[in-house]
N, CA, C and O atoms as a printed pandas DataFrame, in Angstrom:
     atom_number atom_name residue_name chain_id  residue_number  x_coord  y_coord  z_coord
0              1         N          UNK        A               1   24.693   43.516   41.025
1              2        CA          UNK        A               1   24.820   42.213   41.664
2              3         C          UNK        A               1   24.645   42.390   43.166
3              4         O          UNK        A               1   25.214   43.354   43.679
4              5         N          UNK        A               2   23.960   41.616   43.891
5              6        CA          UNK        A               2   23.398   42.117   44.962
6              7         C          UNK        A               2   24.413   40.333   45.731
7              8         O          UNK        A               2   24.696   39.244   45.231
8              9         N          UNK        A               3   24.608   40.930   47.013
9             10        CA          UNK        A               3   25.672   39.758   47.719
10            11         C          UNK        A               3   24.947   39.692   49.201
11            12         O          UNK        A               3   25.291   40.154   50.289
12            13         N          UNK        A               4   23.598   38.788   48.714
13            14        CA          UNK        A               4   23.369   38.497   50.335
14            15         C          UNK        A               4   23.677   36.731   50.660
15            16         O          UNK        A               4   23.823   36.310   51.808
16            17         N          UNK        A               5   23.742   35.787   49.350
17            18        CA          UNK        A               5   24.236   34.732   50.070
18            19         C          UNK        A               5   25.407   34.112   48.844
19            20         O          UNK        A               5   26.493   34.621   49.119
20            21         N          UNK        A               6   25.517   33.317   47.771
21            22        CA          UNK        A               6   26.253   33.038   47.052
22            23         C          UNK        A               6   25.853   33.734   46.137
23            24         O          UNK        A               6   24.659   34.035   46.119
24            25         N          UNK        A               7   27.013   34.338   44.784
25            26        CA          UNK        A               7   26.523   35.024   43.886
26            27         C          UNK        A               7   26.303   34.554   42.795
27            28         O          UNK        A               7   26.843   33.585   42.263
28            29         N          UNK        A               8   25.250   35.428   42.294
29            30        CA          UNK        A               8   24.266   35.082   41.138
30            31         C          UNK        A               8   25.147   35.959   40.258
31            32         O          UNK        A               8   25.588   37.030   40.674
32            33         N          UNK        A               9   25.438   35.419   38.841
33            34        CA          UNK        A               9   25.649   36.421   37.973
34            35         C          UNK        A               9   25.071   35.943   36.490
35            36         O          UNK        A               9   25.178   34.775   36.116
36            37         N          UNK        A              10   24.556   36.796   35.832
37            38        CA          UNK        A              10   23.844   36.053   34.405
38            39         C          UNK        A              10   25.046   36.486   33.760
39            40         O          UNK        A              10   25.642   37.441   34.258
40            41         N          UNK        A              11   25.675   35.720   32.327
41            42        CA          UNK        A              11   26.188   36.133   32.045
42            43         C          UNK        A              11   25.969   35.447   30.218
43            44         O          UNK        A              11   26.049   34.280   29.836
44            45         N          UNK        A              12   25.694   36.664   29.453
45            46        CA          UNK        A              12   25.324   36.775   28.424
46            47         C          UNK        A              12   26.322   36.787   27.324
47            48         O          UNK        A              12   27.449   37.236   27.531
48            49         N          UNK        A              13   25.981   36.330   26.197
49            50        CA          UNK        A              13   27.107   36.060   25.227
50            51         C          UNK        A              13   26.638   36.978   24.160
51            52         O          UNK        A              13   25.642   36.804   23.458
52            53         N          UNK        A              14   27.543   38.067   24.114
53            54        CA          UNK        A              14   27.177   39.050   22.629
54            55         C          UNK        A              14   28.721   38.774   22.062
55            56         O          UNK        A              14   29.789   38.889   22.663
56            57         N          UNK        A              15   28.473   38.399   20.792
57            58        CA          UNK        A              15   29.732   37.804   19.619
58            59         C          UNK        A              15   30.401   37.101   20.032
59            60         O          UNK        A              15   31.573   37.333   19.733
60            61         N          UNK        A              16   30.213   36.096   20.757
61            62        CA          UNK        A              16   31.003   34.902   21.040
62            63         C          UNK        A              16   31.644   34.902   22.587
63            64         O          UNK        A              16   32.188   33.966   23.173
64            65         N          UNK        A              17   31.373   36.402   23.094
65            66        CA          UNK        A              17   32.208   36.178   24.235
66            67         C          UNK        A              17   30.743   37.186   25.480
67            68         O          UNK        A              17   29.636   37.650   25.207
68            69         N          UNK        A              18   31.593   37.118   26.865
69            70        CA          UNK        A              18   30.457   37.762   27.659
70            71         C          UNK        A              18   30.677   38.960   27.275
71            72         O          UNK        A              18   31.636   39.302   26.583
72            73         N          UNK        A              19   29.391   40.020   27.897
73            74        CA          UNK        A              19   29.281   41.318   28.163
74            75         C          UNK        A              19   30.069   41.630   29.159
75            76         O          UNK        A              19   30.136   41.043   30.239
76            77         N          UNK        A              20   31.026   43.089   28.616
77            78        CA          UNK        A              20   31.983   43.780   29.640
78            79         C          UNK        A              20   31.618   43.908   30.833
79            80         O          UNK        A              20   32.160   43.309   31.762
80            81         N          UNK        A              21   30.615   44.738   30.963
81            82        CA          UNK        A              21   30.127   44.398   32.629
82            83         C          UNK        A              21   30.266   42.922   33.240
83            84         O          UNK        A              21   31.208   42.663   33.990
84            85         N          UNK        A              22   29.571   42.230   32.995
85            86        CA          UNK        A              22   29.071   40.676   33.304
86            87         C          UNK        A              22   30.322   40.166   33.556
87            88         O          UNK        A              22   30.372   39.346   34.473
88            89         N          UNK        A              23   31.533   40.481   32.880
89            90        CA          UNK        A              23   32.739   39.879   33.059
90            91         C          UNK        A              23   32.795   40.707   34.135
91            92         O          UNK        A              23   32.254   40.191   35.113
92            93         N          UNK        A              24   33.217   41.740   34.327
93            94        CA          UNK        A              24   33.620   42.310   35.258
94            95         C          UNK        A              24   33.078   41.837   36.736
95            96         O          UNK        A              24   33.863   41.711   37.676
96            97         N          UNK        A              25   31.434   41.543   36.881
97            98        CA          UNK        A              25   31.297   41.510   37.634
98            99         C          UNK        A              25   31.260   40.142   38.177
99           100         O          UNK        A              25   30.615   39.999   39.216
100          101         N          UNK        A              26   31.894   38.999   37.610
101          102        CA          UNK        A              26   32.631   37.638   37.313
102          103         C          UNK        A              26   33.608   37.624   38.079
103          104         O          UNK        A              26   33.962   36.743   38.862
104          105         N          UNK        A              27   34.184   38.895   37.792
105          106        CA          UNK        A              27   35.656   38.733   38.373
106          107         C          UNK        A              27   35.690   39.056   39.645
107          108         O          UNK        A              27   36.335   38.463   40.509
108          109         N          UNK        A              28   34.904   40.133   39.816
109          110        CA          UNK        A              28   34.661   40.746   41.242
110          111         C          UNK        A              28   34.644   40.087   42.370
111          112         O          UNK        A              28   35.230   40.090   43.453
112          113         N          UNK        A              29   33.404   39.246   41.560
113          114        CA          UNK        A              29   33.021   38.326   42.619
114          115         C          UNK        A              29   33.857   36.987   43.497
115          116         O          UNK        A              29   33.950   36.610   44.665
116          117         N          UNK        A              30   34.523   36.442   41.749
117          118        CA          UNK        A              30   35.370   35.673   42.162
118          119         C          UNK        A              30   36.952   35.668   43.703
119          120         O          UNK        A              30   37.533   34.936   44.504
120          121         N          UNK        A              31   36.854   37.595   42.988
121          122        CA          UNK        A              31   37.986   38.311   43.758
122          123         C          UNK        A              31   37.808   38.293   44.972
123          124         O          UNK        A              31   38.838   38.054   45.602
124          125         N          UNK        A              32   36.234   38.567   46.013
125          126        CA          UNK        A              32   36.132   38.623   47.036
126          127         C          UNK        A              32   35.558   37.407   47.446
127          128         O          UNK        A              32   35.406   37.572   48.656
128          129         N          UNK        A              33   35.033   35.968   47.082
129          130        CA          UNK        A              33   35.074   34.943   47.295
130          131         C          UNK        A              33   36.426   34.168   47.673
131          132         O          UNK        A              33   36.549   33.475   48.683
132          133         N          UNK        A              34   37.389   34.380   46.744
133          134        CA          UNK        A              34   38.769   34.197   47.664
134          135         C          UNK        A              34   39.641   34.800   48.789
135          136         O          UNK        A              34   40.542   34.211   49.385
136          137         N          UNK        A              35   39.114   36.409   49.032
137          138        CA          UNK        A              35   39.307   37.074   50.327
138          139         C          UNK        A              35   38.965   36.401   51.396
139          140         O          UNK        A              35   39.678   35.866   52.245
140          141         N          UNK        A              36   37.601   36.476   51.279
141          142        CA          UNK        A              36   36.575   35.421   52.279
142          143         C          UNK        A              36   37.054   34.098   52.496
143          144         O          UNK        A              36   36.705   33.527   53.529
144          145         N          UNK        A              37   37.670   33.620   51.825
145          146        CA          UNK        A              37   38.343   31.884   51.949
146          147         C          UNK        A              37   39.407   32.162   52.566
147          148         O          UNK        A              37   39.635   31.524   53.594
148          149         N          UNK        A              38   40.389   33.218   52.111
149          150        CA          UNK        A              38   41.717   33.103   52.663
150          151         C          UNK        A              38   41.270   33.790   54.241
151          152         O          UNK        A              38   41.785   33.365   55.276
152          153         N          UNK        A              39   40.500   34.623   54.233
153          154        CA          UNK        A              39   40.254   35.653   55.766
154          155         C          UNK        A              39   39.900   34.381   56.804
155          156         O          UNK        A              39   40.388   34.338   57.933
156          157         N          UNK        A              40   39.031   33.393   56.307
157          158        CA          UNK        A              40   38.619   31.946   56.849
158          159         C          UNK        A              40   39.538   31.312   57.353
159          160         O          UNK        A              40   39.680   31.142   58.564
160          161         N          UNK        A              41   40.422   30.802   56.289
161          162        CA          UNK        A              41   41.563   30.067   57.050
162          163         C          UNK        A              41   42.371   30.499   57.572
163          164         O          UNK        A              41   43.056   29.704   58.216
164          165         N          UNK        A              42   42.734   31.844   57.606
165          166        CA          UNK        A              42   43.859   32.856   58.267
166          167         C          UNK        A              42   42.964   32.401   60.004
167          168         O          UNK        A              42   43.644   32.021   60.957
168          169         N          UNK        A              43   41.745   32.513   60.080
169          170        CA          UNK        A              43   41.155   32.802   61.301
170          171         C          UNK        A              43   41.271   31.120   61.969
171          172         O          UNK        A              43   41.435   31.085   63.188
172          173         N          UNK        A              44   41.214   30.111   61.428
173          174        CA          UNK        A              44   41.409   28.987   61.556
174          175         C          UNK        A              44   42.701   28.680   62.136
175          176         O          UNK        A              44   43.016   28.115   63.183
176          177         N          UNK        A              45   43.450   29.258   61.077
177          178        CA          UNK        A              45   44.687   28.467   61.516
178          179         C          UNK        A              45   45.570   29.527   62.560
179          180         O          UNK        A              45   46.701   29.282   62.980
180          181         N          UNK        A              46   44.699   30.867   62.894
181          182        CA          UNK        A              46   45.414   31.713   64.258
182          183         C          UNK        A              46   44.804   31.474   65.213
183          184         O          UNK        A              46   44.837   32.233   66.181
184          185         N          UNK        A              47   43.905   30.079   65.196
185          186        CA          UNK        A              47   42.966   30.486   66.563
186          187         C          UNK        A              47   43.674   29.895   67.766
187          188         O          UNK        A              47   44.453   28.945   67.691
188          189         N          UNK        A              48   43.366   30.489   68.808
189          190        CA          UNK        A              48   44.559   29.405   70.028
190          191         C          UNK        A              48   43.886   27.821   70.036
191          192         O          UNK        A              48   42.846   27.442   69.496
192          193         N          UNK        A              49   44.763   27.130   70.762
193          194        CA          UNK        A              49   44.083   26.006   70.885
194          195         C          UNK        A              49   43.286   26.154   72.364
195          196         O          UNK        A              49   43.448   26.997   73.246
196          197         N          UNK        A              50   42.147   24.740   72.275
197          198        CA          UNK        A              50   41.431   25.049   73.265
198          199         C          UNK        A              50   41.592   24.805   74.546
199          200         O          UNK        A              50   40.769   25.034   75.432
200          201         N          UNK        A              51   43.142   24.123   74.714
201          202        CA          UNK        A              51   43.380   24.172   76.088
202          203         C          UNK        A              51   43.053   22.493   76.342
203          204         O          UNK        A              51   42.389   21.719   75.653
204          205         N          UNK        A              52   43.614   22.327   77.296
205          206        CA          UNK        A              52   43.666   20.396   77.695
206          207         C          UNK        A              52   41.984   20.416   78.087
207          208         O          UNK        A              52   41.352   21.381   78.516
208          209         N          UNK        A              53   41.644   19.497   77.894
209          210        CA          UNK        A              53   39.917   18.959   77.754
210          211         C          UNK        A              53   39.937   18.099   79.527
211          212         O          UNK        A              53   40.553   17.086   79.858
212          213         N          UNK        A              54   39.065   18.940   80.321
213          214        CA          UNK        A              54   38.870   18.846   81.429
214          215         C          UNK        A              54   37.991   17.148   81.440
215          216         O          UNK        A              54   37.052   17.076   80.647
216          217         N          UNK        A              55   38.193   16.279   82.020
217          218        CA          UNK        A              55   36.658   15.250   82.133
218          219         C          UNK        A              55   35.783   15.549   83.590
219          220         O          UNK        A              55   36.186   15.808   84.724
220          221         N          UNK        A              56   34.699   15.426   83.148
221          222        CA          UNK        A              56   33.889   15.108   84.322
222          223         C          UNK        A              56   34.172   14.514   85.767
223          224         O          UNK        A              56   34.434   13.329   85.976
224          225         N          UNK        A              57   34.090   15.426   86.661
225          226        CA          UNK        A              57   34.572   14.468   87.949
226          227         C          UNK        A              57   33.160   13.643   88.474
227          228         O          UNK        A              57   32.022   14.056   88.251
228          229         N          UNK        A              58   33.470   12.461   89.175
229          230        CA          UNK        A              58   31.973   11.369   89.375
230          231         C          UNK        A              58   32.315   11.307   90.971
231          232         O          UNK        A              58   32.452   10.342   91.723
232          233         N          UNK        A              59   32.396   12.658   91.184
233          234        CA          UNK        A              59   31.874   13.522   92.528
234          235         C          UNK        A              59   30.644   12.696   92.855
235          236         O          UNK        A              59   29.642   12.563   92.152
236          237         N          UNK        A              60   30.932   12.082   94.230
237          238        CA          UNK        A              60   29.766   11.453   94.968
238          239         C          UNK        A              60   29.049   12.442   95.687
239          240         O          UNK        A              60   29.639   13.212   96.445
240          241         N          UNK        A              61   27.437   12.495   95.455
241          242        CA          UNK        A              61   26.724   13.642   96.341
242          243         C          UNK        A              61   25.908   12.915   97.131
243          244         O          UNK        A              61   26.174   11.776   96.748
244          245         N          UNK        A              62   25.103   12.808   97.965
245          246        CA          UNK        A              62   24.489   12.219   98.984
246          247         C          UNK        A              62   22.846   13.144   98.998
247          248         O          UNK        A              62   21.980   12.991   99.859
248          249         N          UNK        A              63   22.755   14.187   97.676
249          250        CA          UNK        A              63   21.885   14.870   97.732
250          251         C          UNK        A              63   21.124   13.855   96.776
251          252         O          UNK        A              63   21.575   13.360   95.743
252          253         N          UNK        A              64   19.486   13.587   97.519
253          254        CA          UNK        A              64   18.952   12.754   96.468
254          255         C          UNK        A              64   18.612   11.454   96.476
255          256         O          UNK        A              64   17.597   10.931   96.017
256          257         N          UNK        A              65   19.709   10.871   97.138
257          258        CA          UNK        A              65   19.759    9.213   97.685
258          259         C          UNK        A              65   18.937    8.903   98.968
259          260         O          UNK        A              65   19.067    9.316  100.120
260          261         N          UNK        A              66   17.997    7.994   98.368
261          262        CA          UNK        A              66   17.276    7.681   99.835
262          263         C          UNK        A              66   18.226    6.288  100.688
263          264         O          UNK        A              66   18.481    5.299  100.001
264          265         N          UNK        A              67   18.642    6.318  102.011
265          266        CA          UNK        A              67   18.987    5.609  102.943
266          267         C          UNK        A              67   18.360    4.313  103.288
267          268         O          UNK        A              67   18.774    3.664  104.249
C-alpha cells in the first residue's frame, strides 16, 4: 500500500470474509489516519492566538497630491 495521498486499499473476499493481509492493511491505515487527525487538532487547539488585530492607520501623506 503505497501512502502518497488518501489510501487505496482493494479488499477481496475469500469465504465470506477479507484477505488477512488486506485486513491488516485496513487497519493500518485506518490506525494512522486517526494519528494524523488527532496530531491536527492537538496542533490547532495549541496554537497561540494571533494577538489583537491591528487596523489600518488613514495616515495622511501629501506624497502624490497635486496642489
Amino acid at each position: 500500500m503505497q501512502w502518497a495521498g488518501d489510501p487505496r486499499i482493494n479488499l477481496q473476499e475469500e469465504k465470506g470474509k477479507g484477505k488477512a493481509y488486506q485486513v491488516r492493511q485496513a487497519l493500518e491505515a485506518i490506525d494512522k489516519l486517526v494519528a494524523m487527525r488527532a496530531k491536527t487538532a492537538a496542533a490547532t487547539v495549541a496554537a497561540p492566538p494571533a494577538g489583537p488585530v491591528k487596523k489600518a492607520s488613514k495616515a495622511k501623506s501629501s506624497k502624490g497630491k497635486k496642489k
